[in-house]
ZAZAMAR-263489 format. One record per residue: x negated, y, z negated of N, C-alpha, C in turn; residue in three letters. Coordinates in steps of 0.2 Angstrom, whole numbers, plus 5000, padded with zeros to 4 digits. Layout:
XYZXYZXYZALA/...
This chain:
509450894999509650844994509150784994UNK/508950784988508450694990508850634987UNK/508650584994508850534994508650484988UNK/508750454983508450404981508550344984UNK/507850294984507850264988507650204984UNK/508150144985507950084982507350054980UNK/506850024975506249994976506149904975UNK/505749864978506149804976505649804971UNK/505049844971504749814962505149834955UNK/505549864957506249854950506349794948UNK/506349744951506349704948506049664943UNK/505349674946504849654944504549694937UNK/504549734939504749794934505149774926UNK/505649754927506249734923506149714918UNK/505749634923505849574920505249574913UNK/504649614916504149614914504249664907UNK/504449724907504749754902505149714894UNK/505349654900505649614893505249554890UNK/504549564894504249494893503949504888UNK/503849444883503449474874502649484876UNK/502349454883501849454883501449524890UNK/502049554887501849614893502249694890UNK/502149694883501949764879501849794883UNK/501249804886500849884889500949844896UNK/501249904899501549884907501349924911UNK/500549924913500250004917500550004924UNK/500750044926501050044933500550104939UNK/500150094941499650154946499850144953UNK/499750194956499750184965499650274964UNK/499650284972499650354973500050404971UNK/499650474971500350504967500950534973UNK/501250544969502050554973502450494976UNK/502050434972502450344978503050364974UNK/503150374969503750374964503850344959UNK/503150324956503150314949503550324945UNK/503550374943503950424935504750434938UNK/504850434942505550424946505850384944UNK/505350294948505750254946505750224937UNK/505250234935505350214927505650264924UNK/505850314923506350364921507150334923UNK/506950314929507850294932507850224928UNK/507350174927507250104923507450104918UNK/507150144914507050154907507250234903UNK/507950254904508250304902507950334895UNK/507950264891508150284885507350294881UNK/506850274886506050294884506050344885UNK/505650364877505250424877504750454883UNK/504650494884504150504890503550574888UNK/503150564888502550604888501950604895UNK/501850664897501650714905501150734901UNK/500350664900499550704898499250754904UNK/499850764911499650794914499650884910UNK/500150904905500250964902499650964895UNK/499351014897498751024891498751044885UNK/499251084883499751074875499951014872UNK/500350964877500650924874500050854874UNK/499650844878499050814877498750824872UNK/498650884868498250894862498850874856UNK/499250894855499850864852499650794849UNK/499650764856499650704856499050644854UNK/498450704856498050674853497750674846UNK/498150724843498150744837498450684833UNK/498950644835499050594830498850534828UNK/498850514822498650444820499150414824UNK/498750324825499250274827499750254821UNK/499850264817500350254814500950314815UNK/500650374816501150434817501250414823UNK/500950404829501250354836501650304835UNK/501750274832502050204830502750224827UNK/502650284823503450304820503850354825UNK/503350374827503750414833504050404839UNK/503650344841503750324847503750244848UNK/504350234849504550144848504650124855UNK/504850144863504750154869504550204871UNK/504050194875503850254878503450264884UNK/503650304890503250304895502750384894UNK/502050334895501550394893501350414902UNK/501350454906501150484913500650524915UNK/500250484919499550534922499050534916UNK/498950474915498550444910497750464910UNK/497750464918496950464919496850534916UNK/497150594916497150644914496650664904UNK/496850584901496750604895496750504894UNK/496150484895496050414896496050384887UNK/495650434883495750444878496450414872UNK/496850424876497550394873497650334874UNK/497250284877497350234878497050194871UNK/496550194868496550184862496950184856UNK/497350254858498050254853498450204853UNK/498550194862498950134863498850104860UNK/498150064860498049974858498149984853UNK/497950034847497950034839498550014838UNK/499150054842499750054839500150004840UNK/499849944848500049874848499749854845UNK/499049844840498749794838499349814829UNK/499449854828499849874824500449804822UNK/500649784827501249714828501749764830UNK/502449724829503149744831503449734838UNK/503849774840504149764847504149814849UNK/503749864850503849924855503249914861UNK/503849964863503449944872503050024875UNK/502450004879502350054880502150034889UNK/502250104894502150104900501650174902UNK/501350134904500750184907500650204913UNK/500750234917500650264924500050304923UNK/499850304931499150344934498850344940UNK/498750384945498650374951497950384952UNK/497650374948496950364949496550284947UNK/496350244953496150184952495650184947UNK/495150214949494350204946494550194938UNK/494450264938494750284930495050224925UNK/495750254929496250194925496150134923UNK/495950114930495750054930495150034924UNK/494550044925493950064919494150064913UNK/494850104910494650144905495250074904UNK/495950044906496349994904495849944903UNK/495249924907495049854906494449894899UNK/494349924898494049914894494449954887UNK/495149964887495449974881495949914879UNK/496449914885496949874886496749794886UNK/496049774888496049714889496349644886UNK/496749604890497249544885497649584883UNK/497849634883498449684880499049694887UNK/498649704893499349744897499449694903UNK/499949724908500249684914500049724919UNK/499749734923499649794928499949794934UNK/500549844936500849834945500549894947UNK/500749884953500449934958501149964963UNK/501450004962501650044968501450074974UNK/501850074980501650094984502050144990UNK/501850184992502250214998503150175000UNK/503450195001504050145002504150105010UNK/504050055008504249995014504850015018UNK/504849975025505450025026506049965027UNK/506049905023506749905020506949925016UNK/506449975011506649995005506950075008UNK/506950105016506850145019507450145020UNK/507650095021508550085025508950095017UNK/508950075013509350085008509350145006UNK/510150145004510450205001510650234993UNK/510450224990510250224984510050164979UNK/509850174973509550124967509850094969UNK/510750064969510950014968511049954974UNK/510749994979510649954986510149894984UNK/510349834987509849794987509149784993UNK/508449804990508249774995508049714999UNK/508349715005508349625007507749615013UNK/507349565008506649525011506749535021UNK/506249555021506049545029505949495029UNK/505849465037505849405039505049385035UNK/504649435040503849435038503849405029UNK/504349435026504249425017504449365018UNK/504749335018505149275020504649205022UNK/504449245028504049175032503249165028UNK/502949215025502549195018502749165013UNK/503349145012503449155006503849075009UNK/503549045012503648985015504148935020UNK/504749025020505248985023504948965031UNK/505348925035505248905041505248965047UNK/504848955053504949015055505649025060UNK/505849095060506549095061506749085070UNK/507249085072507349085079507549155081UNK/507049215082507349275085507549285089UNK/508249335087508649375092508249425096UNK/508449455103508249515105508449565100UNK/507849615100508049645092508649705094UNK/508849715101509349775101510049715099UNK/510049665098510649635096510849615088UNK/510249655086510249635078510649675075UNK/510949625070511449695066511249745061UNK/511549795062511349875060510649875065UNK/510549855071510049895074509849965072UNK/510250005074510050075076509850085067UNK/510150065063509750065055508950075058UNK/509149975058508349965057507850015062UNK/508150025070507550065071507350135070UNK/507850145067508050235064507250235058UNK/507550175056507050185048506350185051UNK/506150105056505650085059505250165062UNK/505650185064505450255068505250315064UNK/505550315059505450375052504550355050UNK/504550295049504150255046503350285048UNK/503350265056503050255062502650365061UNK/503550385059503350465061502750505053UNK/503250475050503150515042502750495038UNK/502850435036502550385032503050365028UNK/502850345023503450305015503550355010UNK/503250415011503350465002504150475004UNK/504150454996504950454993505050544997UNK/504750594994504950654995505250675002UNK/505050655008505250645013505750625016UNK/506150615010506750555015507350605011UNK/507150665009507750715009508050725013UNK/508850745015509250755020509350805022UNK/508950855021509050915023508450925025UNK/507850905026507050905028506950895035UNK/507050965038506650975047506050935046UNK/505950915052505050925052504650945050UNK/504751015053504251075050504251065044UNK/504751035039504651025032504350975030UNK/504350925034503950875032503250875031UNK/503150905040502250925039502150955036UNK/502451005033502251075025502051035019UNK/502550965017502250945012501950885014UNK/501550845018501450835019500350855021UNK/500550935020499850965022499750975015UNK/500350985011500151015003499950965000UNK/500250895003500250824998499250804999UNK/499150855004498150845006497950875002UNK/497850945001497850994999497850964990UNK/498150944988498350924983498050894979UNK/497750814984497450774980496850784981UNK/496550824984495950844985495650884980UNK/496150914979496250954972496150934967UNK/496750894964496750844958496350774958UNK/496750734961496450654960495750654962UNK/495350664968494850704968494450724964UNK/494550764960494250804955494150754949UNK/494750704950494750664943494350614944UNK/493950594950493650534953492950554951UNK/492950634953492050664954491950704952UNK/491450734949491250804949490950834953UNK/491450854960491050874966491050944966UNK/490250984967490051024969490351084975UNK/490451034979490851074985491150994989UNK/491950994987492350974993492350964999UNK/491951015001491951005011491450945014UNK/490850915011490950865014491450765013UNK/491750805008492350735006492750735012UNK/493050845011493250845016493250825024UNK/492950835025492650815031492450725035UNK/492450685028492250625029493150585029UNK/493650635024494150605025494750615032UNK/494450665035494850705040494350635046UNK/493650615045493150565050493550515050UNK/493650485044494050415043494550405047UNK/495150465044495650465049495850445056UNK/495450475059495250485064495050415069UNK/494750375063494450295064494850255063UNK/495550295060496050215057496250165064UNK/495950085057496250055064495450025068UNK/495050055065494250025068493749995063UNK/493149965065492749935062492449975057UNK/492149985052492150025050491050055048UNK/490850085050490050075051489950145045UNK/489750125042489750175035488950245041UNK/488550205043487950245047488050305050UNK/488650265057488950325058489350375058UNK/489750355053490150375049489650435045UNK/489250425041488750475039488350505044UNK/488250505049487850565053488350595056UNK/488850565058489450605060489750655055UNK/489750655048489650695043489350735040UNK/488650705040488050745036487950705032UNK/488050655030487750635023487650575023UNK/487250555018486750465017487550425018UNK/487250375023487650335022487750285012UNK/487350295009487650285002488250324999UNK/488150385003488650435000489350425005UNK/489250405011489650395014490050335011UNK/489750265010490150215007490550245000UNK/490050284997490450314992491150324989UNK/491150384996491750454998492150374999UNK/492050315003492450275006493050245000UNK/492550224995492750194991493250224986UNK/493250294987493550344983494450344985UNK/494250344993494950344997495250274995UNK/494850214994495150164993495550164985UNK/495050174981495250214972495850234973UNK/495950274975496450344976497050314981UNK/497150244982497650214989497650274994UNK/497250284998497250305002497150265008UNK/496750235008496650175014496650135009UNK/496650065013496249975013495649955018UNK/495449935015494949895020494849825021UNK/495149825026495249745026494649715029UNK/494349665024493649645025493649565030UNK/493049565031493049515038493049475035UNK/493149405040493449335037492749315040UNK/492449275039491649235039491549185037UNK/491849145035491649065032491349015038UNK/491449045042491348995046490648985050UNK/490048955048489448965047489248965054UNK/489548925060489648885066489548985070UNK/490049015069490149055074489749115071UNK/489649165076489349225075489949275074UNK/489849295068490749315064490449415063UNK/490849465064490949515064490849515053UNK/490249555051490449545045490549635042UNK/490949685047491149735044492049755041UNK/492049795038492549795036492949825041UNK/493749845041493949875046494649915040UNK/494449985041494850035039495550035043UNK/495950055037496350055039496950105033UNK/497250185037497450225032498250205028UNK/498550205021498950165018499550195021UNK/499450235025500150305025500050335034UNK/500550325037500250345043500850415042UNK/500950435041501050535039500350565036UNK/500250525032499450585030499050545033UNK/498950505038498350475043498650535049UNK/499250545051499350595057499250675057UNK/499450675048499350745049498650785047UNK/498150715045497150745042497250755052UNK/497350715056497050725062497250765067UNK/498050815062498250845068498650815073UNK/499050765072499250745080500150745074UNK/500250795079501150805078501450775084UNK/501350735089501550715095501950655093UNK/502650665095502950585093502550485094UNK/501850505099501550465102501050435098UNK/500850385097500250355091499650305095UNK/499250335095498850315098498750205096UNK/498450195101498350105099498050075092UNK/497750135089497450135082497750135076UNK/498350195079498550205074499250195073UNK/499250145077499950095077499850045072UNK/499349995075498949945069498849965065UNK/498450035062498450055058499250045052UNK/499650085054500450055052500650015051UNK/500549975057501049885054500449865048UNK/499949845050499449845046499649855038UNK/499549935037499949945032500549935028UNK/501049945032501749895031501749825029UNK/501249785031501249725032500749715024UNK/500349755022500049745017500649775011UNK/500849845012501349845005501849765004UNK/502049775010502749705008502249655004UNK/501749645006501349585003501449594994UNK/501049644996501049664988501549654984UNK/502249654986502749644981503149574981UNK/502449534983502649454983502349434978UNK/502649364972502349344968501749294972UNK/501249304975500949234977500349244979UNK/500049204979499149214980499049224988UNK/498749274991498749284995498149334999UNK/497649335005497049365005497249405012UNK/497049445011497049475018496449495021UNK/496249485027495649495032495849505040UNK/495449535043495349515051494549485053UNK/494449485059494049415062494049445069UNK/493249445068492849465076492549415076UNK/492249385081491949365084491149395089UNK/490749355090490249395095490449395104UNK/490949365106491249345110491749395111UNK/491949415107492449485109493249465106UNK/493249405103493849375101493949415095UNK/494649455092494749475086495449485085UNK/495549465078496249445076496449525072UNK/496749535072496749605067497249585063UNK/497549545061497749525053497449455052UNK/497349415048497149345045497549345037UNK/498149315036498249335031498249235027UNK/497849235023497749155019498149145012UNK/498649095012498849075007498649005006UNK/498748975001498548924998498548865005UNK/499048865008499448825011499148815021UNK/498848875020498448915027498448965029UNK/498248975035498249055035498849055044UNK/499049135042499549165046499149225049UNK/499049215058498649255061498949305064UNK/498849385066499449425069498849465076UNK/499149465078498949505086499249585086UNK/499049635084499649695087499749755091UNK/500049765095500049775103500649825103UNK/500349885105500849945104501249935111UNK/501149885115501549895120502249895121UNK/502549915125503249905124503549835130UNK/502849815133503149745136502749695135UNK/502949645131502249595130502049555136UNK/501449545136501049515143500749445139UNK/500749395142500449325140499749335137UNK/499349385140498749395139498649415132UNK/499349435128499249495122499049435116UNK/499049355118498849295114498249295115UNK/497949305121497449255121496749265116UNK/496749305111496249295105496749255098UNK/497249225102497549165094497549115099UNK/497449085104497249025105496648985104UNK/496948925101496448895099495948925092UNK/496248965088496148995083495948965077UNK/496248875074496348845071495548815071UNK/495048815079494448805076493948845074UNK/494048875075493548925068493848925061UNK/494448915061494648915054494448855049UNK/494348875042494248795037495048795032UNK/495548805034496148775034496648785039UNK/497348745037497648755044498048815046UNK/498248845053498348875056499148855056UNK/499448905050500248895051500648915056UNK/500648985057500648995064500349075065UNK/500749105073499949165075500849205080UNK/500749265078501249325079500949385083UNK/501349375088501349445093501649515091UNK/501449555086501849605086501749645090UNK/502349685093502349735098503049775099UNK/503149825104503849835103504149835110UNK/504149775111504349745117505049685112UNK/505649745112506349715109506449655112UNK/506249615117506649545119505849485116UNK/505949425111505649415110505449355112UNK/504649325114504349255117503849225111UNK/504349155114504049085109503449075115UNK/502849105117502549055121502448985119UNK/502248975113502548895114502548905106UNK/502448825103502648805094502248825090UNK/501748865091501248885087501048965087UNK/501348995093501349095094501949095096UNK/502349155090502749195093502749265091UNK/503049305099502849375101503449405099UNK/503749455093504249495092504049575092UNK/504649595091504649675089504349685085UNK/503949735081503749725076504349755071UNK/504549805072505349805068505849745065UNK/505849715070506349645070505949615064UNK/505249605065504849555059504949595054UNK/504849655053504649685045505349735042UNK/505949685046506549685043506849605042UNK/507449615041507749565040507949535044UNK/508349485046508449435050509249415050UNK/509649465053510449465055510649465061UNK/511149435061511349435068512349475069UNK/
C-alpha cells in the first residue's frame, strides 16, 4: 500500500494558485518526485490532460484557443515537454483575459524551461519539486504538517538553537528511522510503500534508471547510441561528492571533454545531480575554481554504482546531507547561494551557503565520533570571506553534540535536518 506523504511546497503551491498574478503555475523537477500526485490531491476539481498519451496530444492540439478556453476553465496539462507546442495554446488562451488557471508540469529542465521562457514569458510562476525531504519523510499523510528543521530555521534567521544529545530528542527512533531510510533509498515517493522489501526497492529503483535513460534522455537529445551517456552517468556516480574535472572525466569515458561537460549538464537538466560551484571572490587567496558534483538522490547514486551494502562511503555521505541540505533550501522563500571553497593550501569547506546577511559554513564527517580536528578548515574562515561569517557546523553522526566554542557547532546531522524537540 503506498504511503502518501506530506509535501511542505503545498503551501506554496496553494497560495500561488490563488494569486491574480500567477495564472500559469509551471511546476518541473524529476520524474516520479510526485508532481501529478500532488496537484491531483491540490486541485481535485482541475481538469487534467497526460501530452505524455499520443491520441489525446493530437486532440488537444487540434484545438483553437478559444475551444481551449471553453473547455477548459482549470486545468492541469502533464509532461509538457512531450508536446512543448501547447504552450502557445496556453498563452493565447491567457492572453484571451478571464480567470482560469492553468498548471503545467514537466520533468525535463532544458526543454521546458526554453520553451516556457520563450512562450510563457511575464505570464507564469515556476516551482520546482524535489525528491522528498526527510521531514516530509516522517509524516504520515497530506494532512500531517511538515515541521521546519532546525537547519530551515537557523536560515531563515532564527538564533542558533541549544542542542540536545540527539538519542534524547523526542520521536528519536522517527527521526532516525526516516534519517536512515533517506541515507538507504533516497526521497522517491514510490518507495515509502508499506509493503516494499528491499529487493523491491532496488527493482524500481534500476527501472526508475532504465527509465529515464529511455525517456527524459531521449527528450534532451537525439542520441545515436546511449552507451556512452551511459557510461559517463554510471563515471559520475561513482565521483559523487568530488571535484569535478570534466578531462578526466572524459578519457575515463571516451569522449571530448566538450561532450563530457555536455552529458554533465544533461544530468543537471534532468535533476539528477547539482553542482555546487566554487566560491572565489577573494582575489588574495589561491581559490579551487572547479565545480564539485554532487548526486540529488542517493538511491539512484547507490544503485548506478552497485553498492547495496548498508555502508556509504565518505563521498557519498556528503553527497546526501549535501543534497538534503540543498532540497530544504529550496523550499525556502529567500535569496540564498550555495558553494564550496578549496583553497591551494588544502583548506576546504564543502558547503558555503550565502544569504544576504552572510554566509553559513558546513564541515561534513561521516564519523560517528567527532574529533576537534573535524573544524580545523572553519577556523578562521571569516578571512577569506567578503561578508560576515554567521556561523560554521560540524555535521557528523556522532549523537552527543559540541559547542567548540561561539562560532562552531558540531551535531548529528539528523538532529540538524530535523526539528528541534525535546
Amino acid at each position: 500500500m503506498l504511503t502518501r506523504k506530506s509535501r511542505l511546497e503545498s503551501k506554496l503551491i496553494n497560495a500561488l494558485s490563488n494569486s491574480p498574478v500567477a495564472r500559469i503555475l509551471v511546476l518541473t523537477g524529476a520524474r516520479q518526485v510526485g508532481k501529478t500526485t500532488l496537484l491531483r490531491h491540490l486541485f481535485p476539481h482541475y481538469s487534467y490532460i497526460n501530452m505524455d498519451e499520443p491520441l489525446l496530444r493530437k486532440e488537444v492540439m487540434d484545438m483553437s484557443a478559444s475551444q481551449w478556453t471553453t473547455a477548459y476553465e482549470n486545468v492541469i496539462v502533464d509532461e509538457v515537454q512531450k508536446c512543448p507546442e501547447v504552450l502557445e495554446m496556453i498563452k493565447a488562451a491567457h492572453d484571451r483575459g478571464g480567470d482560469q488557471r492553468y498548471i503545467v508540469t514537466g520533468s525535463c529542465q532544458l526543454m521546458l524551461m526554453k520553451d516556457v521562457k520563450e512562450s510563457l514569458a511575464g505570464r507564469c510562476t515556476i516551482q520546482e519539486l524535489y525528491p522528498l525531504t526527510i521531514p516530509e519523510l516522517m509524516t504520515n499523510g497530506w494532512t500531517d504538517e511538515v515541521v521546519y528543521s532546525a537547519f530551515q530555521k537557523i536560515i531563515l534567521g532564527q538564533s542558533i538553537p541549544e542542542f540536545i544529545p540527539f538519542r534524547l530528542q523526542k520521536n528519536y527512533e522517527q527521526k532516525l528511522a526516516a534519517y536512515e531510510f533517506y541515507l538507504q533509498n533516497g526521497g522517491y515517493p514510490a518507495l515509502v510503500a508499506s509493503a516494499m522489501k528491499a529487493s523491491d526497492k532496488q527493482k524500481w529503483l534500476k527501472n526508475y534508471i532504465k527509465t529515464y535513460l529511455e525517456r527524459d534522455i531521449r527528450d534532451l537529445a537525439d542520441f545515436k547510441s546511449l552507451e556512452p551517456f551511459t557510461a559517463l552517468k554510471k563515471a559520475s556516480a561513482i565521483s559523487t561528492g568530488h571535484a569535478l574535472n570534466y578531462s578526466s572525466l572524459a578519457r575515463e569515458v571516451g569522449v571530448s571533454p566538450n561532450t563530457a561537460q555536455r552529458f554533465v549538464q544533461y544530468l543537471v537538466m534532468s535533476y539528477q545531480v547539482i553542482l555546487l560551484q566554487p566560491w572565489y571572490r577573494n582575489e588574495l587567496k589561491r581559490l579551487s575554481k572547479m565545480p564539485k558534483l554532487h548526486y540529488l538522490d542517493p538511491g539512484i547514486q547507490r544503485t548506478l554504482v552497485g553498492n547495496v551494502n548498508p555502508h556509504l562511503s565518505g563521498s557519498e555521505f556528503e553527497s546526501a546531507i549535501v543534497a538534503e541540505m540543498y532540497k530544504q533550501l529550496q523550499y525556502l522563500d529567500i535569496d540564498a547561494s550555495v558553494y564550496h571553497l578549496r583553497t591551494s593550501d588544502g583548506r576546504e569547506v564543502d558547503l558555503l551557503i550565502e544569504t544576504p546577511q552572510g554566509y553559513y559554513a558546513f564541515e561534513i564527517k561521516m564519523s560517528s565520533n567527532y574529533n576537534h580536528t573535524d573544524n580545523r578548515h572553519l577556523r578562521n574562515l571569516e578571512e577569506i570571506l567578503d561578508k560576515p561569517l554567521l556561523h560554521s557546523f560540524v555535521l557528523s553522526q556522532d549523537p552527543k553534540p559540541n559547542q567548540m566554542n561561539s562560532a562552531i557547532t558540531a551535531v548529528h546531522a539528523a538532529n540538524f535536518l530535523t526539528s528541534i524537540s525535546t
